[in-house]
Residue frames relative to the residue before (quaternion, step in Angstrom):
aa qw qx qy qz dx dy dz
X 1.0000 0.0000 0.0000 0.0000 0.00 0.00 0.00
X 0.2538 -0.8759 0.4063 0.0582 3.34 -1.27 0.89
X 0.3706 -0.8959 0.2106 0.1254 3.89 0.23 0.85
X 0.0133 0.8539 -0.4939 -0.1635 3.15 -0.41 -0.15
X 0.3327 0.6379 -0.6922 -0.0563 4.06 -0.46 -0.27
X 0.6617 -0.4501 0.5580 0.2197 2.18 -2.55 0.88
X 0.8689 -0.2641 0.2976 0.2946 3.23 -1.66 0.46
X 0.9104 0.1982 -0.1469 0.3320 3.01 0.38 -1.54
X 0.2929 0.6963 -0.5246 0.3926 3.41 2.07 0.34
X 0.5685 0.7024 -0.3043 0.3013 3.29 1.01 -1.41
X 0.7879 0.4798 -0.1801 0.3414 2.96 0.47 -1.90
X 0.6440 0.6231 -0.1887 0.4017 3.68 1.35 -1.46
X 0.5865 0.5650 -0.1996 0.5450 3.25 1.55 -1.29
X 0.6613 0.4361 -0.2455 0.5587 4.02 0.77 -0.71
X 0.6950 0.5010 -0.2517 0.4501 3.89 0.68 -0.65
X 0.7976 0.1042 -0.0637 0.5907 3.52 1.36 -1.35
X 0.2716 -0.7125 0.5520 0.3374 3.85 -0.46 0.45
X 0.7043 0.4353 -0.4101 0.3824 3.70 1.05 -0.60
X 0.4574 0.7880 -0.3627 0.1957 3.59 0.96 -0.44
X 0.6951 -0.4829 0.2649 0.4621 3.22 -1.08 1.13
X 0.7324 0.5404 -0.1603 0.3819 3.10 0.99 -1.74
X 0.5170 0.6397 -0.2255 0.5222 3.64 1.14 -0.43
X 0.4475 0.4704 -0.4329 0.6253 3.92 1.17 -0.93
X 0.7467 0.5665 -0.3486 0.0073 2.91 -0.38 -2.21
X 0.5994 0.7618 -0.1148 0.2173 2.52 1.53 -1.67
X 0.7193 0.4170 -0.0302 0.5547 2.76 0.91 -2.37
X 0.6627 0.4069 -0.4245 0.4638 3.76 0.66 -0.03
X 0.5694 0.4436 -0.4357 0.5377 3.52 0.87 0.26
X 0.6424 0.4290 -0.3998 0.4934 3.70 0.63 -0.49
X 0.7759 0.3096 -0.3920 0.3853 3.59 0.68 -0.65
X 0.7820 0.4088 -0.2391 0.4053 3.54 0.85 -0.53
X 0.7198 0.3455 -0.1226 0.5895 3.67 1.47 -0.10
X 0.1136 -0.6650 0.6377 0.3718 3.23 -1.79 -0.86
X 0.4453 -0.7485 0.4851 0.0781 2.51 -1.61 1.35
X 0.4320 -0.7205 0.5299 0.1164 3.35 -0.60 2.04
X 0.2245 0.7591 -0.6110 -0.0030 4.19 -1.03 0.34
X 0.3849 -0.7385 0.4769 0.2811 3.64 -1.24 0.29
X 0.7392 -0.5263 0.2761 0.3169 3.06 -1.33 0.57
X 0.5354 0.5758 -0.1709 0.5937 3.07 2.07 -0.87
X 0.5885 0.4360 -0.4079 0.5451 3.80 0.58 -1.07
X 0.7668 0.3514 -0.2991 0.4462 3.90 -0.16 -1.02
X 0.7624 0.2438 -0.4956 0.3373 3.64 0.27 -0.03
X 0.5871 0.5744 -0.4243 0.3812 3.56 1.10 0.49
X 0.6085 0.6085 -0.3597 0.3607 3.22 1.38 0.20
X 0.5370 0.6289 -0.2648 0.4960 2.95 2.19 -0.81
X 0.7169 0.4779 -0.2605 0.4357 3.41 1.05 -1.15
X 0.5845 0.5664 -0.3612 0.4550 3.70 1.34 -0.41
X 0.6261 0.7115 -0.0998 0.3031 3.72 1.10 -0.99
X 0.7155 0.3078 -0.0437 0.6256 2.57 1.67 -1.31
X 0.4387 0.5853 -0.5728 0.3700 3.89 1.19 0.87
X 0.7272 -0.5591 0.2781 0.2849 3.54 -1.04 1.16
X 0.6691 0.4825 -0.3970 0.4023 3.62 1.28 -0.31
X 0.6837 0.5240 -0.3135 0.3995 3.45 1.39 -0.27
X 0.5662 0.6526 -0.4008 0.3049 3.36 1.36 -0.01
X 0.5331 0.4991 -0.4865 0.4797 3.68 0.88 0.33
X 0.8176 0.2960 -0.2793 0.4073 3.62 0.63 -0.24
X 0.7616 0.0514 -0.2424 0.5989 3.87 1.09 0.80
X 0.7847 -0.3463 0.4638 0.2219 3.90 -1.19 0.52
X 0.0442 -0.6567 0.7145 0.2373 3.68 -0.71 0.30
């Protein structure tokens, strides 16, 4: 099986491990592969690193 998530599944899933979006995730890693663009992943980097997200992960 092949995947997709949007961006912000991405993002929500990286912020909360318990999050809906965070299951999703890992059940696609365990039961699939997970298909992204070169675009989808460098907006996640570029979202991550705006100043409101830095209390809740590490650059």
């Amino acid at each position: 099986m092949r995947l997709v998530f949007d961006s912000n599944v991405l993002i929500s899933a990286t912020l909360s491990s318990n999050s809906i979006s965070a299951q999703c995730l890992n059940w696609g890693k365990n039961n699939g592969v997970i298909l992204y663009s070169e675009e989808t992943f460098n907006e996640l980097l570029l979202v991550l690193q705006r100043p409101k997200f830095s209390k809740y992960i590490a650059p």
